[in-house]
OpenMM code with the backbone's topology and positions (N, CA, C; nanometers):
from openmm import Vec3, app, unit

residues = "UNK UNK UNK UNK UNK UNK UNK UNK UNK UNK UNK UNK UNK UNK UNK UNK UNK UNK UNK UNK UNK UNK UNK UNK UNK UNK UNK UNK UNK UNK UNK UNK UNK UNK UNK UNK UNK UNK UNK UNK UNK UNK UNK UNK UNK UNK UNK UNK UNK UNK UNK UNK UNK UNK UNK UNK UNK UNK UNK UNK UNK UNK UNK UNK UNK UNK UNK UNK UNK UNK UNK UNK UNK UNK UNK UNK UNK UNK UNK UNK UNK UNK UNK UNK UNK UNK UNK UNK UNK UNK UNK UNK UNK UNK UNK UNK UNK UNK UNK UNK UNK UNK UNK UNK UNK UNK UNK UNK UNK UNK UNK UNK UNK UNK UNK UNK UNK UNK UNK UNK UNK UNK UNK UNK UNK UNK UNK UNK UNK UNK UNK UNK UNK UNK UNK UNK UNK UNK UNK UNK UNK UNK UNK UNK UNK UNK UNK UNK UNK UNK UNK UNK UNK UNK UNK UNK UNK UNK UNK UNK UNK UNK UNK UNK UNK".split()
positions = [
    Vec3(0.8102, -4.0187, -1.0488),
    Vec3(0.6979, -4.0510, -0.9621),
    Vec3(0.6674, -3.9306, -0.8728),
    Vec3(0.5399, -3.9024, -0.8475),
    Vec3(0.4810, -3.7976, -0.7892),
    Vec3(0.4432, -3.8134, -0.6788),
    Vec3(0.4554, -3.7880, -0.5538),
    Vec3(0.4332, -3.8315, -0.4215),
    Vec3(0.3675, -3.7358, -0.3694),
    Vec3(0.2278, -3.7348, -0.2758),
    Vec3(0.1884, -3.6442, -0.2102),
    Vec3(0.1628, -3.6696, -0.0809),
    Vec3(0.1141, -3.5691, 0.0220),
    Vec3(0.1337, -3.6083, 0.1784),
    Vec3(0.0333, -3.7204, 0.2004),
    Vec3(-0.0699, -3.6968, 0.1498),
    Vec3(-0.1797, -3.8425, 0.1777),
    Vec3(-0.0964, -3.9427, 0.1324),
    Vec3(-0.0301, -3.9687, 0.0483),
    Vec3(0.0258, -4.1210, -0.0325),
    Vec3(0.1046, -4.1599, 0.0997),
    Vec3(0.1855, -4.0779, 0.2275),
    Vec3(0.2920, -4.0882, 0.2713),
    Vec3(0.1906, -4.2113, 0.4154),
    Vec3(0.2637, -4.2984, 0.4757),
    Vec3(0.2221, -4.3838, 0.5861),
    Vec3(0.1939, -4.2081, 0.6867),
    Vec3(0.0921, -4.2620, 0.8055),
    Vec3(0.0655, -4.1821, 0.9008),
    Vec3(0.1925, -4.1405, 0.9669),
    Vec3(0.2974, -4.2415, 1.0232),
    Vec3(0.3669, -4.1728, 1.0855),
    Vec3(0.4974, -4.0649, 1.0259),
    Vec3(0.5238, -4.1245, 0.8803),
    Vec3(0.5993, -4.0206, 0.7953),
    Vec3(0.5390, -3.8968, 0.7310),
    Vec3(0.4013, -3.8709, 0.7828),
    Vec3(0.3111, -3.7744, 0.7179),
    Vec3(0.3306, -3.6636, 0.8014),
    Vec3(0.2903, -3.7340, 0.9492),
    Vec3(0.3589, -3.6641, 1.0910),
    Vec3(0.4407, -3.5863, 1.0805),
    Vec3(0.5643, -3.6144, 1.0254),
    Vec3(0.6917, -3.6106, 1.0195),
    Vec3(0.7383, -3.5088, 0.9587),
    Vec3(0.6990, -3.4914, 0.7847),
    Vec3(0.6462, -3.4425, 0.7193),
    Vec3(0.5968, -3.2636, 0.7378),
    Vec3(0.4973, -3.3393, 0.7946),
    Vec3(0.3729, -3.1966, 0.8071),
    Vec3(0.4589, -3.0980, 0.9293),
    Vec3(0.5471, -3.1584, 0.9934),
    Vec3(0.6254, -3.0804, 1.1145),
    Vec3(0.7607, -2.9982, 1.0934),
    Vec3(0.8128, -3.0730, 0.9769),
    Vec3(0.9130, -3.0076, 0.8758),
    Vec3(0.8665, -2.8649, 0.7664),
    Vec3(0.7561, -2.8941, 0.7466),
    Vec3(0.7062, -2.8094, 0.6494),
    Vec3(0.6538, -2.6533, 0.7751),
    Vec3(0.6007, -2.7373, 0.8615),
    Vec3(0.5425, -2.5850, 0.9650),
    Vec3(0.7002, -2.5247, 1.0345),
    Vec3(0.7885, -2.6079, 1.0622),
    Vec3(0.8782, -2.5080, 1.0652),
    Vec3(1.0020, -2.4406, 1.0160),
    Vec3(0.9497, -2.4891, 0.8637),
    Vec3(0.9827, -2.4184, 0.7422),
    Vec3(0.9312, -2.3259, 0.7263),
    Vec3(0.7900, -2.2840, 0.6791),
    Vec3(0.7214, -2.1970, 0.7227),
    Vec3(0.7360, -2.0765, 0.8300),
    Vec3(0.7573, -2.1329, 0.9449),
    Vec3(0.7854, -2.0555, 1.0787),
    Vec3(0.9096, -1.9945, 1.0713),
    Vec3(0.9933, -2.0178, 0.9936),
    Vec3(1.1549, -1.9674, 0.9717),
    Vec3(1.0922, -1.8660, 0.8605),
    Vec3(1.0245, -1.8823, 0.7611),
    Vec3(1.0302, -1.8063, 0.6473),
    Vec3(0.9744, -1.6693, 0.6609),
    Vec3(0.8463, -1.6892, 0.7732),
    Vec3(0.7484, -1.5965, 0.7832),
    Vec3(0.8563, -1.4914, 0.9364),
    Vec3(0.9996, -1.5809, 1.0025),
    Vec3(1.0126, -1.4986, 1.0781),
    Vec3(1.1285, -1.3631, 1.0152),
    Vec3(1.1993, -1.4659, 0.9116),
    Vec3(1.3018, -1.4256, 0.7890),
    Vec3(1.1939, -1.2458, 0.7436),
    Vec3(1.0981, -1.3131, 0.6781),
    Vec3(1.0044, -1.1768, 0.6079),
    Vec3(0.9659, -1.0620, 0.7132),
    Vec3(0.9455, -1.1149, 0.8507),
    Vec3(0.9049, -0.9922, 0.9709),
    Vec3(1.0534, -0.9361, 0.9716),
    Vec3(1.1883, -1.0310, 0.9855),
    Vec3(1.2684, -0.9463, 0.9886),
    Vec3(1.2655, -0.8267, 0.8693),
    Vec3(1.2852, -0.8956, 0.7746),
    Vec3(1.2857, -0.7498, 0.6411),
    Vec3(1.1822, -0.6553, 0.7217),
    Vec3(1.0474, -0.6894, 0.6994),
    Vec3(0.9818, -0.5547, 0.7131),
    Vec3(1.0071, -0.4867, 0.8791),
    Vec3(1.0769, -0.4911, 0.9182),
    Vec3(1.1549, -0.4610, 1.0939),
    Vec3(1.2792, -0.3950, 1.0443),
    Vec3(1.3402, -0.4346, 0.9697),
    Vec3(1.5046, -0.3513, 0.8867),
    Vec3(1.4517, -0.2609, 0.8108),
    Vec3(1.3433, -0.2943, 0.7124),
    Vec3(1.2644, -0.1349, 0.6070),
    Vec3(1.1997, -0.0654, 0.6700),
    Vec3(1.1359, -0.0891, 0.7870),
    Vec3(1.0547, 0.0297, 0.8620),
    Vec3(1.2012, 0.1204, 0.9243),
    Vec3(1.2710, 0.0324, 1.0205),
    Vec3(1.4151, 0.1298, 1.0608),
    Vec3(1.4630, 0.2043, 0.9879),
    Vec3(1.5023, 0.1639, 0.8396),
    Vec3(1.5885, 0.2415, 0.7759),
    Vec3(1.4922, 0.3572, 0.6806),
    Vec3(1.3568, 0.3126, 0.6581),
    Vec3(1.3034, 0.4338, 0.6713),
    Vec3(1.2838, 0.5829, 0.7245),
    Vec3(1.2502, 0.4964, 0.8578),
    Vec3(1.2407, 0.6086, 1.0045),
    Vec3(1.3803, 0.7102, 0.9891),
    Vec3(1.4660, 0.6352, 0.9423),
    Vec3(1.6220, 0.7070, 0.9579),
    Vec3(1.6619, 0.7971, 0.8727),
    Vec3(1.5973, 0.7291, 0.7688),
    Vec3(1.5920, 0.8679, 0.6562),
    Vec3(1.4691, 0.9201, 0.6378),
    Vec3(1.4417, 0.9649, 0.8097),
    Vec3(1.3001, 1.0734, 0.7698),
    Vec3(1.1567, 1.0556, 0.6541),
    Vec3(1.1808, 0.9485, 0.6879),
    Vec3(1.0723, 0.9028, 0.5710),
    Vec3(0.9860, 0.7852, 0.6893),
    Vec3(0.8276, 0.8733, 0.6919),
    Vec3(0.7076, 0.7479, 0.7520),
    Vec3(0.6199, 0.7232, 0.6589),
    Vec3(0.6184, 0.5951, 0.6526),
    Vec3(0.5557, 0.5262, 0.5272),
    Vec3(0.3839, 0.4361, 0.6196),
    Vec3(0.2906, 0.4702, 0.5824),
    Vec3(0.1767, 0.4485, 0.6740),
    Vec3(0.1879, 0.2979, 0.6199),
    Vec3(0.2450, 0.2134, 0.5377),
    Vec3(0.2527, 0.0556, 0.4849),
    Vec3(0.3872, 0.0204, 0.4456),
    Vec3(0.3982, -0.0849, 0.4053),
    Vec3(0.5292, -0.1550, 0.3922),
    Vec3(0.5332, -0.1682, 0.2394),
    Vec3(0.4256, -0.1413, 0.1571),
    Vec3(0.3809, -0.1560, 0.0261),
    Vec3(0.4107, -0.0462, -0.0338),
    Vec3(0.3959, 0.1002, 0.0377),
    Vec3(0.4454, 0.2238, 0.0586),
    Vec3(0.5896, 0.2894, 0.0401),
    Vec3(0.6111, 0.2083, 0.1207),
    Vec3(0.7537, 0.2146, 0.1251),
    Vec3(0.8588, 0.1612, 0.0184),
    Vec3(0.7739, -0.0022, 0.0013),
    Vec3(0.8432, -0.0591, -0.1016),
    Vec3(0.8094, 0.0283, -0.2732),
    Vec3(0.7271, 0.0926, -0.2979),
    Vec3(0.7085, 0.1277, -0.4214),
    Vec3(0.8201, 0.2910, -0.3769),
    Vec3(0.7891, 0.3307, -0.3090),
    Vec3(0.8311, 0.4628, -0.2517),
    Vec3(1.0608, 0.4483, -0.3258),
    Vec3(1.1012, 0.3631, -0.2438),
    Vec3(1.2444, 0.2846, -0.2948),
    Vec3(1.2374, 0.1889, -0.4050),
    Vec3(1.1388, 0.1320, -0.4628),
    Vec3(1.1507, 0.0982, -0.5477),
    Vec3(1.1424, 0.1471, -0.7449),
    Vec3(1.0464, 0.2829, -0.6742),
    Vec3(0.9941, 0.3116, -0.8162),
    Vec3(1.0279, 0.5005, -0.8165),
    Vec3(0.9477, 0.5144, -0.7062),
    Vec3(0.9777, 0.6789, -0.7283),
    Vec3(1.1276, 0.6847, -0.6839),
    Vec3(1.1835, 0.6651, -0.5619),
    Vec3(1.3542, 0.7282, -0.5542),
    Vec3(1.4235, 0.6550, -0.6800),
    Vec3(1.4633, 0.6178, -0.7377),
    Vec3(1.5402, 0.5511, -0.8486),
    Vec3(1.4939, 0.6670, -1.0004),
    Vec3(1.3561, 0.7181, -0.9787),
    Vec3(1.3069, 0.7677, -1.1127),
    Vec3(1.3161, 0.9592, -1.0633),
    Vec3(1.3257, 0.9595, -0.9095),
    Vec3(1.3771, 1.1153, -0.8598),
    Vec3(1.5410, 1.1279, -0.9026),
    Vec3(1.6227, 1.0398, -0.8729),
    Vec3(1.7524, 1.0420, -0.9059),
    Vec3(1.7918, 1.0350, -1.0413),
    Vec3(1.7518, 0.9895, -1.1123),
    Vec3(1.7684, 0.9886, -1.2699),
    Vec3(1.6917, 1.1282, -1.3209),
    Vec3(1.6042, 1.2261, -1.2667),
    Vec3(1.5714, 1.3235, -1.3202),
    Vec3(1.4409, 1.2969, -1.3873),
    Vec3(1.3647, 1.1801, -1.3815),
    Vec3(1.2520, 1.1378, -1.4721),
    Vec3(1.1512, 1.1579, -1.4119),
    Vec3(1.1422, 1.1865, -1.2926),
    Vec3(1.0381, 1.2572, -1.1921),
    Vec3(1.1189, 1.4024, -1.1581),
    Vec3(1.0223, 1.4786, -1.2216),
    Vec3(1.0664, 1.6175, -1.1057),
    Vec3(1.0382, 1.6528, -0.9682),
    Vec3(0.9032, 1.6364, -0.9379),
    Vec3(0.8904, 1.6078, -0.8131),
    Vec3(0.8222, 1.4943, -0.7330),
    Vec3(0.7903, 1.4510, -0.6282),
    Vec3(0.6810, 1.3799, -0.5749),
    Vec3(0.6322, 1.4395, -0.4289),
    Vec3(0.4949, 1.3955, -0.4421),
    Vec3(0.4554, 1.4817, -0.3084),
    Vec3(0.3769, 1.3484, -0.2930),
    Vec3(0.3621, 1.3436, -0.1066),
    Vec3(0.3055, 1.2526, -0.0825),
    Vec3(0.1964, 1.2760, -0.0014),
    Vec3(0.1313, 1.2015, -0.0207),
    Vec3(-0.0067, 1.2211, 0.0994),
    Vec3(-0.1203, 1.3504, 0.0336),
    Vec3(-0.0711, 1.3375, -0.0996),
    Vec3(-0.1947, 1.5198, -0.1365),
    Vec3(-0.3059, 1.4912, -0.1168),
    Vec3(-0.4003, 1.5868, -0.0833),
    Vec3(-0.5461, 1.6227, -0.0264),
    Vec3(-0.6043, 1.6505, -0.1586),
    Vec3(-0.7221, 1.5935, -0.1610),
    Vec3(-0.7921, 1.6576, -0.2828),
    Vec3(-0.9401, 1.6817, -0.2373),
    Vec3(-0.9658, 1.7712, -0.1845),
    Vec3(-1.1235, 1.8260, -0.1921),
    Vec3(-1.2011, 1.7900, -0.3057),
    Vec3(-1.3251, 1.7071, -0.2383),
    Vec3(-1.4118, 1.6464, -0.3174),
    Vec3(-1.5490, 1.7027, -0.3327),
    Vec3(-1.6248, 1.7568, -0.1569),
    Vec3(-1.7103, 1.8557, -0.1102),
    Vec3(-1.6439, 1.9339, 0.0237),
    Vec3(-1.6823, 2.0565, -0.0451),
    Vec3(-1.6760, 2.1448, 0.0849),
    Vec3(-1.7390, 2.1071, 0.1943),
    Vec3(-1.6578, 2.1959, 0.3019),
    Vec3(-1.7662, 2.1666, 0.4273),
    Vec3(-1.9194, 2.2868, 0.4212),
    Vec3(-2.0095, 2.2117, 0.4605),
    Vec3(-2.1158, 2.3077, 0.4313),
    Vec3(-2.2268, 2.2720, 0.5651),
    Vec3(-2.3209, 2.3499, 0.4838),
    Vec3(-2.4397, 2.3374, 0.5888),
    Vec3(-2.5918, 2.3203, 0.5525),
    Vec3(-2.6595, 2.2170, 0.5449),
    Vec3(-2.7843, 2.1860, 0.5169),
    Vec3(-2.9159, 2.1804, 0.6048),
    Vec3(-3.0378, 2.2452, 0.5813),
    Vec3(-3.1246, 2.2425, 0.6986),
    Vec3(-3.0620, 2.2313, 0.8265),
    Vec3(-2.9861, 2.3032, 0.9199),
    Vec3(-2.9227, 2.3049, 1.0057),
    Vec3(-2.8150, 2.2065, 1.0289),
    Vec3(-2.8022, 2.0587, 0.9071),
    Vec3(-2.7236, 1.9899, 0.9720),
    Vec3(-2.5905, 2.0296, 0.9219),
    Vec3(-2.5021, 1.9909, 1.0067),
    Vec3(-2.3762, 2.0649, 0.9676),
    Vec3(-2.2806, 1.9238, 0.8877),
    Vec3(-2.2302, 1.9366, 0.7726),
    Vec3(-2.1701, 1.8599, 0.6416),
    Vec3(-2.0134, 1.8960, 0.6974),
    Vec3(-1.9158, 1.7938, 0.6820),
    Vec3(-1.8053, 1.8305, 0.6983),
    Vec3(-1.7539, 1.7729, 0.5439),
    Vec3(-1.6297, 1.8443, 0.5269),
    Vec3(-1.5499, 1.8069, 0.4088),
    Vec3(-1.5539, 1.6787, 0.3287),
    Vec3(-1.5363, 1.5957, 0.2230),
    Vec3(-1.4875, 1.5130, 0.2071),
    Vec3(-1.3924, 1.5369, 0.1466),
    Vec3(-1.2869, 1.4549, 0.1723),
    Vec3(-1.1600, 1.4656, 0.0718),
    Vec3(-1.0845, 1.3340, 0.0413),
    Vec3(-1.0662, 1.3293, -0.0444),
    Vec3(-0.9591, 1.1748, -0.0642),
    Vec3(-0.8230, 1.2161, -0.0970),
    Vec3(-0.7568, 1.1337, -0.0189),
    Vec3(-0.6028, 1.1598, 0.0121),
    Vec3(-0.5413, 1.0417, -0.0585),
    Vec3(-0.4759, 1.0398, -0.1436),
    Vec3(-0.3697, 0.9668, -0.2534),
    Vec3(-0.2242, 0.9653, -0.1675),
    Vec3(-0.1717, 0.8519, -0.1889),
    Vec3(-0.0091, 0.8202, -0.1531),
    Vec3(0.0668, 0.9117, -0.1703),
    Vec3(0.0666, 0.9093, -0.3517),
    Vec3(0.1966, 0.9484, -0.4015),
    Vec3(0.1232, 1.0842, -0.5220),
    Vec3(0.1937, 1.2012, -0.5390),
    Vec3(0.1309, 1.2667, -0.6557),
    Vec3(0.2903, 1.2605, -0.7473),
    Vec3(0.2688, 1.2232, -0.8425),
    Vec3(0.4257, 1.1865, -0.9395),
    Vec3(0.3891, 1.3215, -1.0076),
    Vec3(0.4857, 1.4413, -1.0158),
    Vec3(0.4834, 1.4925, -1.1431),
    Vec3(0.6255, 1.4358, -1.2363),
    Vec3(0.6069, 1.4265, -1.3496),
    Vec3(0.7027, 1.4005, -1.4420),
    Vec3(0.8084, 1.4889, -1.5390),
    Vec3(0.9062, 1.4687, -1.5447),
    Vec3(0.9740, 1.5986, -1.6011),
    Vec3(0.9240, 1.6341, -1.7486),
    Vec3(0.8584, 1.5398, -1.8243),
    Vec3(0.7889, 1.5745, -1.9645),
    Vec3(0.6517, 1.6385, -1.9578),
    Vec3(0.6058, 1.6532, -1.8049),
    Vec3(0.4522, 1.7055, -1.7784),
    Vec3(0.3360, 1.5998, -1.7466),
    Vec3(0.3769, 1.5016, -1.7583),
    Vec3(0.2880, 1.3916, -1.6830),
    Vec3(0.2651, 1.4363, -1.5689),
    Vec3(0.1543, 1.3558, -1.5001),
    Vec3(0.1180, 1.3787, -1.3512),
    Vec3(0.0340, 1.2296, -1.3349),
    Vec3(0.1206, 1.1821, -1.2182),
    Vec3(0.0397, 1.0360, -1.1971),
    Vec3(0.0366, 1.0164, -1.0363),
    Vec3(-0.1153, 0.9571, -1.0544),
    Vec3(-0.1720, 1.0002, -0.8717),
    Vec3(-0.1638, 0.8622, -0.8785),
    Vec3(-0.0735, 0.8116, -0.7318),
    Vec3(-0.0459, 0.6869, -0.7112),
    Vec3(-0.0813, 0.6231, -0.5748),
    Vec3(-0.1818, 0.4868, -0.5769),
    Vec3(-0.2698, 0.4508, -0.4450),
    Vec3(-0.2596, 0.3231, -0.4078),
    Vec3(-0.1887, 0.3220, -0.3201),
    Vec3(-0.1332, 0.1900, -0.2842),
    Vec3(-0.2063, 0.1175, -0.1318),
    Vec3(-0.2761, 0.0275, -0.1934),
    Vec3(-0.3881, -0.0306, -0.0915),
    Vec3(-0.3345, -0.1648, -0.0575),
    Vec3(-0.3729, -0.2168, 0.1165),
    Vec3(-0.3944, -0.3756, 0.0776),
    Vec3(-0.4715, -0.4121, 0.0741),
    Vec3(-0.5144, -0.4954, 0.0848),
    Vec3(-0.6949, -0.5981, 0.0112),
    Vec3(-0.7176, -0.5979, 0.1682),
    Vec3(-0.6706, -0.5468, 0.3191),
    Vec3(-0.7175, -0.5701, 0.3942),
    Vec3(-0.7907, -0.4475, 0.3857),
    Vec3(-0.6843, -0.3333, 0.3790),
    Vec3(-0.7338, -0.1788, 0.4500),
    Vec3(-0.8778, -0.1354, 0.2988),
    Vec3(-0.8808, -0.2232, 0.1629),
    Vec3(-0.9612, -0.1538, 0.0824),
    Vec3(-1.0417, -0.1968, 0.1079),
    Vec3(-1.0972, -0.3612, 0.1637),
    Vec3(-1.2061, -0.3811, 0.2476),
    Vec3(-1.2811, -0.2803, 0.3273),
    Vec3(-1.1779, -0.2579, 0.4536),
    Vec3(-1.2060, -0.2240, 0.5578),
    Vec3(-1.2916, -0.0824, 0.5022),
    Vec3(-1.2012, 0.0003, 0.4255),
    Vec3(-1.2574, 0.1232, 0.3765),
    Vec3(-1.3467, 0.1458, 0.2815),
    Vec3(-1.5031, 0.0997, 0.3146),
    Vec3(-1.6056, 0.1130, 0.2260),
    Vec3(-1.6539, 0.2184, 0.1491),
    Vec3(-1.6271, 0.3253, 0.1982),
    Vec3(-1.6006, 0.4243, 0.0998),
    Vec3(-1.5364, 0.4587, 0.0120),
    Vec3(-1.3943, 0.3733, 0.0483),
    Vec3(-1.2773, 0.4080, -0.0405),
    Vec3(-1.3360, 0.4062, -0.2182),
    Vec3(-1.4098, 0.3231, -0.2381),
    Vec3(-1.4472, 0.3069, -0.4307),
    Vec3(-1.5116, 0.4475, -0.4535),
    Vec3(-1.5945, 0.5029, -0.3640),
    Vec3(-1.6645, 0.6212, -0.3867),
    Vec3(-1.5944, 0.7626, -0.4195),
    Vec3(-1.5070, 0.7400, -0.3604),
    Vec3(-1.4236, 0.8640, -0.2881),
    Vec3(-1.2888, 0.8762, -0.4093),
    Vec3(-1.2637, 0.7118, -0.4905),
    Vec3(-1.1531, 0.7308, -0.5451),
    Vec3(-1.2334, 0.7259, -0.7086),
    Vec3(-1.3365, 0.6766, -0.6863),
    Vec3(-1.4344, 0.7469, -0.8337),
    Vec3(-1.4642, 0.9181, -0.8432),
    Vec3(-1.4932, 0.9719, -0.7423),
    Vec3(-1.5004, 1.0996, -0.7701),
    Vec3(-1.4035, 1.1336, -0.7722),
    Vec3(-1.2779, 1.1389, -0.6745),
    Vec3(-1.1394, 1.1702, -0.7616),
    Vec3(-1.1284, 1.1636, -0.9019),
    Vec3(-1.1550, 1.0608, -0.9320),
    Vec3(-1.1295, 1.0716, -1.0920),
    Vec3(-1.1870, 1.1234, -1.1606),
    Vec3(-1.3629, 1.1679, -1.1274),
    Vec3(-1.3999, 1.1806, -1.2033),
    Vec3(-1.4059, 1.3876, -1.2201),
    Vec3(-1.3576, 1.4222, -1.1017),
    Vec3(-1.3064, 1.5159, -1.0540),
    Vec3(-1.1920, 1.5564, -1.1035),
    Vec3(-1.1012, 1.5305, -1.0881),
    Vec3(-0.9709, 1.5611, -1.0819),
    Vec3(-0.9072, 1.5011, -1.2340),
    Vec3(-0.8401, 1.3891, -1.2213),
    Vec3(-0.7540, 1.2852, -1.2541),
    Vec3(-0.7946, 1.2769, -1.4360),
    Vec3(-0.9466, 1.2587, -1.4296),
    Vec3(-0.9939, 1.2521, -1.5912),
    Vec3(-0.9759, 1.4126, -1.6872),
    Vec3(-1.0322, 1.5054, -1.6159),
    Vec3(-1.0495, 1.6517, -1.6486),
    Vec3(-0.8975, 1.6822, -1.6503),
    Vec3(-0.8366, 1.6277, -1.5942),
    Vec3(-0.6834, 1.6962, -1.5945),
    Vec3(-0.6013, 1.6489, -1.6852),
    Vec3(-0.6494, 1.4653, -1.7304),
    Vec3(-0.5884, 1.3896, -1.7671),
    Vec3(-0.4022, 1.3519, -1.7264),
    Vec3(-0.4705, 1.3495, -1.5825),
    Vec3(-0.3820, 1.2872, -1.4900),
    Vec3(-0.3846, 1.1291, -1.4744),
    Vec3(-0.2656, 1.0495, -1.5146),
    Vec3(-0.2876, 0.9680, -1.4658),
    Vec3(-0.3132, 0.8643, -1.3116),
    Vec3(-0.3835, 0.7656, -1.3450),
    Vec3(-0.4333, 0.7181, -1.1803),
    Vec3(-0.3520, 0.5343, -1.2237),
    Vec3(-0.3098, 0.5070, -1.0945),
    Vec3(-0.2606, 0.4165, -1.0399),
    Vec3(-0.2797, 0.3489, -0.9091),
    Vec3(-0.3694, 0.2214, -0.9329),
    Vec3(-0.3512, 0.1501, -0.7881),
    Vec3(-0.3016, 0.0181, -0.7985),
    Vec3(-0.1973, 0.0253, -0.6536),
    Vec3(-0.1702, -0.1021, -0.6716),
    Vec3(-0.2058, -0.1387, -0.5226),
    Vec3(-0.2385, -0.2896, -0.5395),
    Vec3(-0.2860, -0.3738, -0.4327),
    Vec3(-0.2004, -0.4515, -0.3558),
    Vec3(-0.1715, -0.4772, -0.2336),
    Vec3(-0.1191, -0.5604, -0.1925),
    Vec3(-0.1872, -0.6380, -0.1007),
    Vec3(-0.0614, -0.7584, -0.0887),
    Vec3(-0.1186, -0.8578, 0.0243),
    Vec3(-0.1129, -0.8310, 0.1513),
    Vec3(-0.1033, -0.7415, 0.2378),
    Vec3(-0.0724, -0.6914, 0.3684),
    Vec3(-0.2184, -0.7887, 0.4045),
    Vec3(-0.1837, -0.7822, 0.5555),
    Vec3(-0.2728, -0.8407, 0.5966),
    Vec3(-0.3092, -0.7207, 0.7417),
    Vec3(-0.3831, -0.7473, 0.8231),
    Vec3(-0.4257, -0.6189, 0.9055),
    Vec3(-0.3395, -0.6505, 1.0505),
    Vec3(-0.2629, -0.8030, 1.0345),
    Vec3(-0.1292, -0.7641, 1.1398),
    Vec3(0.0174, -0.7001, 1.1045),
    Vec3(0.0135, -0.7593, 0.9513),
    Vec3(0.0793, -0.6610, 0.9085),
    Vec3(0.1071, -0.5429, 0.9182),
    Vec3(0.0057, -0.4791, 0.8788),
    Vec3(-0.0232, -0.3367, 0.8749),
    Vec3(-0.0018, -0.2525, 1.0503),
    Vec3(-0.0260, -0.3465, 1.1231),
    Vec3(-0.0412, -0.3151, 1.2606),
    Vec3(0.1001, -0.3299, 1.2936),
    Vec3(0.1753, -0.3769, 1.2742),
    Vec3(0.3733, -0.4111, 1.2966),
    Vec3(0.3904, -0.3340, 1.2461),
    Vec3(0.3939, -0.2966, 1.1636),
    Vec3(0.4279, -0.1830, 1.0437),
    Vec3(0.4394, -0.0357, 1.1324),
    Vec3(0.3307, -0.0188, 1.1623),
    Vec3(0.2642, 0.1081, 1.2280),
    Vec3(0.3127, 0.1318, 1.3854),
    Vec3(0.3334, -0.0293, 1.4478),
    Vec3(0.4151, 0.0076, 1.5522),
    Vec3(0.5553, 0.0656, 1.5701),
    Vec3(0.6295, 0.0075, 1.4622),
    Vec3(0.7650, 0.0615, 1.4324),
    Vec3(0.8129, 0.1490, 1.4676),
] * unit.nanometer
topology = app.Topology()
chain = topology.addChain("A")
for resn in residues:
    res = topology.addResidue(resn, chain)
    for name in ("N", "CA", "C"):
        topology.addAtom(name, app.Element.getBySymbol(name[0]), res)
């Protein structure tokens, strides 16, 4: 038999619904702890990670594939000039550039540009589709570099704890 909170009498629904929020409230304080212990032990090993998504791919994917020798190097945060800074009918143009996470080179000669967004900050950044199309269509395709994004769920308090750290 399948029971749901409407089926339950009002006052065991009560009851119920108060168990579940501070279930919830334990779980969500459980997860701030983690990301409060991964920002520390970051910081400690000299490593600032601008996300928690960052970080987690950062220990999850590249250090494990630097130590085995399957990455030769990684650089983080590379700049890629998209337009110069210039100057038009007097108005003055500044640079554009799009800045990538992670640049993977690989010890067989791969190269994979890696962009790790959350669905808050790719919102927020309306340019970001523009900026990471001409990358590619710039860079990444002509080079036949590979491109990688991954998305996360951060949310923009997230991101803001994160950053206080």
């Amino acid at each position: 038999m399948h029971m749901e909170l409407k089926d339950l009498p009002p006052r065991m629904r009560k009851q119920a619904l108060k168990i579940i929020a501070e279930e919830d409230a334990r779980r969500s304080s459980a997860l701030k702890n983690l990301a409060t212990a991964a920002a520390a032990k970051a910081k400690a090993e000299g490593e600032d990670f601008d996300s928690r998504g960052e970080y987690e791919y950062y220990i999850g994917e590249v250090r494990p594939k630097l130590k085995s020798g399957e990455l030769k190097s990684c650089e983080r945060q590379p700049a890629f000039e998209l337009f110069p800074a210039g100057e038009y009918n007097g108005l003055k143009l500044r640079a554009i550039r799009y800045t990538a996470d992670f640049r993977l080179d690989y010890a067989d000669g791969r190269v994979e540009i890696v962009e790790v967004k959350s669905k808050f900050v790719r919102r927020m950044q309306r340019d970001y589709h523009i900026r990471r199309r001409l990358f590619i269509e710039q860079y990444a395709r002509p080079q036949g570099w590979i491109f990688t994004e991954i998305i996360t769920a951060d949310s923009r308090e997230d991101i803001k704890e994160w950053k206080a750290r």
